[in-house]
TIDO-912233 format. One record per residue (C-alpha): residue number from 1; residue in one letter; x, y, z. Coordinates in steps of 0.1 Angstrom, whole numbers, plus 5000, padded with zeros to 4 digits. Example, Ala and Ser with C-alpha at 12.3 -4.5 7.8 and 13.67 -1.06 7.14 Angstrom:
REM residues 2
     k   r     xx     yy     zz
     1   A   5123   4955   5078
     2   S   5137   4989   5071
This chain:
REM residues 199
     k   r     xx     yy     zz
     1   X   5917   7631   5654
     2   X   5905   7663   5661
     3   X   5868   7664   5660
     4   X   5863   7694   5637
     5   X   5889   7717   5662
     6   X   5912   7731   5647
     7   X   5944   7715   5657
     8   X   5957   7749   5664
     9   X   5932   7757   5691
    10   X   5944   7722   5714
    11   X   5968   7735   5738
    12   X   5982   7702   5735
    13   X   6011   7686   5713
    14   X   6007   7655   5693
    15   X   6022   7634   5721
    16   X   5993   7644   5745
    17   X   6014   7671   5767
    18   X   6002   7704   5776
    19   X   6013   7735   5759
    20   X   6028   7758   5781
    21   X   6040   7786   5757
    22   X   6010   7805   5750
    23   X   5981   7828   5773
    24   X   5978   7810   5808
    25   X   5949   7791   5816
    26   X   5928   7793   5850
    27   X   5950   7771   5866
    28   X   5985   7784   5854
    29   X   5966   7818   5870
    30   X   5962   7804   5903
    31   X   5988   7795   5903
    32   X   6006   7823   5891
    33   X   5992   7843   5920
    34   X   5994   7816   5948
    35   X   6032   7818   5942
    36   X   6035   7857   5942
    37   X   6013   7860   5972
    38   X   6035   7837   5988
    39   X   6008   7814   5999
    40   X   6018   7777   6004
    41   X   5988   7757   5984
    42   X   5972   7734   6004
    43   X   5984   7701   6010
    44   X   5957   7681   6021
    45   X   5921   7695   6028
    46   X   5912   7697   6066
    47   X   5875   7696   6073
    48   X   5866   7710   6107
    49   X   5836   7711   6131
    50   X   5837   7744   6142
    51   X   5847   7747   6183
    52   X   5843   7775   6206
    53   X   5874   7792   6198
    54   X   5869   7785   6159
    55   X   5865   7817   6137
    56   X   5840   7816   6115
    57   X   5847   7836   6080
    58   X   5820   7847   6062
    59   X   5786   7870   6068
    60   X   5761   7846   6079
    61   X   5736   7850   6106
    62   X   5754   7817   6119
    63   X   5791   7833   6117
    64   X   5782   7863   6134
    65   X   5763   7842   6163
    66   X   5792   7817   6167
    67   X   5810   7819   6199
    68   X   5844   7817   6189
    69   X   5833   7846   6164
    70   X   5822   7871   6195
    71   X   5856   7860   6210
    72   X   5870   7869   6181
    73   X   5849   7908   6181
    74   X   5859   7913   6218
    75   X   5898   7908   6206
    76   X   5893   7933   6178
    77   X   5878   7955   6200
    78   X   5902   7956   6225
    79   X   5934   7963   6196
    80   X   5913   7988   6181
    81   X   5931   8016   6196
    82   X   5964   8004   6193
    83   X   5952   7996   6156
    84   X   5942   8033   6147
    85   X   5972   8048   6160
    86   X   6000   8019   6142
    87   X   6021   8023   6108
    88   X   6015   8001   6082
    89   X   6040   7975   6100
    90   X   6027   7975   6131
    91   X   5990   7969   6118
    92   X   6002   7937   6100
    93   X   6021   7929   6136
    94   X   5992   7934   6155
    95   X   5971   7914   6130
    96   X   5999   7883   6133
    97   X   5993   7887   6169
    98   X   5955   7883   6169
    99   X   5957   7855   6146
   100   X   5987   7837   6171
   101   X   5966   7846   6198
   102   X   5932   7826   6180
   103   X   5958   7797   6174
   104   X   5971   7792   6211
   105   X   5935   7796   6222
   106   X   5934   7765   6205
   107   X   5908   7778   6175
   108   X   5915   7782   6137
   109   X   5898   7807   6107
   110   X   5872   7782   6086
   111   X   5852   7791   6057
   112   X   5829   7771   6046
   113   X   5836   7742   6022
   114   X   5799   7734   6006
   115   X   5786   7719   6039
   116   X   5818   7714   6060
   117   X   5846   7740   6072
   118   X   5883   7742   6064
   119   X   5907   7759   6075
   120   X   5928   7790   6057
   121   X   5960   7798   6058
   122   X   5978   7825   6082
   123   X   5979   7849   6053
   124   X   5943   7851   6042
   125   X   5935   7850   6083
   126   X   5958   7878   6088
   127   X   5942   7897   6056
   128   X   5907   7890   6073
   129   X   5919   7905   6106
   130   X   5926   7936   6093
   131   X   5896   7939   6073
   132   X   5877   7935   6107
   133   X   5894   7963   6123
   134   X   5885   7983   6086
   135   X   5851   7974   6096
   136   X   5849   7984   6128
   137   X   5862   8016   6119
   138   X   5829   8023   6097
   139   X   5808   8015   6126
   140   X   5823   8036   6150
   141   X   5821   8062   6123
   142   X   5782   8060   6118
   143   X   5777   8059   6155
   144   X   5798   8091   6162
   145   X   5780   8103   6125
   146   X   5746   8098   6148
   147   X   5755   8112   6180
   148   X   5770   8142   6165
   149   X   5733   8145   6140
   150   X   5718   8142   6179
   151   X   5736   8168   6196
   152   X   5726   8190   6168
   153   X   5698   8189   6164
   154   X   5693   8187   6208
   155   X   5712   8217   6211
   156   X   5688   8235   6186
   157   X   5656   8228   6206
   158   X   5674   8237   6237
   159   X   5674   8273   6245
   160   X   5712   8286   6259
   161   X   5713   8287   6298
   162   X   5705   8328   6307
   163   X   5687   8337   6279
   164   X   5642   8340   6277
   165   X   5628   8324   6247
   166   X   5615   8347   6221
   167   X   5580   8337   6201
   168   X   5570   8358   6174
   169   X   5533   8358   6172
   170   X   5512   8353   6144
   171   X   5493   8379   6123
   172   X   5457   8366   6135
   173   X   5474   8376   6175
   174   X   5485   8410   6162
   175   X   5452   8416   6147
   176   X   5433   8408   6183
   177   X   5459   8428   6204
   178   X   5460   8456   6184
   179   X   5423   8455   6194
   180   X   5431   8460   6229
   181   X   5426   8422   6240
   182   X   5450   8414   6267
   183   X   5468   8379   6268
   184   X   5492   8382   6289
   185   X   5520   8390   6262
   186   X   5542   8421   6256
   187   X   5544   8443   6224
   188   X   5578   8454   6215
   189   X   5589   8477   6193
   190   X   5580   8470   6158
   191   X   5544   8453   6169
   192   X   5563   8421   6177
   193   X   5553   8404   6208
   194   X   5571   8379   6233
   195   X   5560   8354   6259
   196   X   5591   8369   6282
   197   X   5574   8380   6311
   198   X   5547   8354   6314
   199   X   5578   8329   6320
């Protein structure tokens, strides 16, 4: 009995097994990709209550205010250099090492699990590590973007060490000196005038 389906559309057989032949299903997907990622699926789910040395994955104000999380900052921070500088190996090395280094501390990397936390597995933990040190990358960046905007435009207003400033005055100014008032400025060739020797 098929309820109006066409029996051709029931990936199943007439005994009640799955068809396997055929387009894979979201499942067969998963898992599919679980097995060419190499990630071991879970075998039993762990629900945590995130510690001190816990990582908390995700971008919530209460991730990023964890303290296992700033822990977590400070240690990027501190591989950053060694990061920048690495070949592709020795990123995914120094990635391991963070993530060994969060385990021995005694923490683990949760996400959250509707209202509890589970843990991940050392892969996706490792694949979040480098991500971080992506991240920090970009915000270097802007803040070097910013300082070097700064300098600019500082270095514009400032006038170089030695030299007098030079003012061009307007044509209302010309019009009153060439009437002989005196304001204290020169005329230069050309009926410009300077401040340079009221300085």
């Amino acid at each position: 009995m098929t309820f109006g389906i066409p029996r051709e559309a029931i990936p199943i057989t007439d005994d009640g097994q799955p068809i396997v032949e055929g387009p894979l299903g979201p499942l067969e997907k998963t898992a599919k990709r679980l097995e060419q990622e190499k990630v071991p699926p879970p075998k039993e789910l762990l629900v945590f209550i995130p510690g001190p040395f816990d990582v908390l994955l995700g971008r919530q104000k209460l991730c990023q205010d964890h303290i296992g999380n700033l822990r977590y900052r400070h240690l990027i921070l501190s591989y950053q250099a060694d990061y920048e500088v690495a070949s592709k190996h020795q990123k995914t090395a120094i990635a391991e090492r963070i993530v060994e280094e969060v385990h021995r501390n005694g923490g683990h990397f949760l996400t959250d699990y509707y209202a509890d936390y589970i843990e991940v597995s050392d892969i996706v933990a490792r694949k979040k590590v480098a991500h971080a040190f992506r991240s920090q990358r970009k915000i270097q960046n802007r803040k070097k973007g910013r300082q070097n905007k700064e300098t600019t435009i500082s270095s514009a207003l400032v006038p170089k060490q030695g030299s007098k400033p030079h003012v061009d005055v307007d044509a209302s100014s010309k019009a009153s000196a060439s009437k002989g008032h005196s304001d204290g400025l020169t005329t230069r060739p050309g009926g410009k005038r300077d401040f340079t020797e009221c300085l």
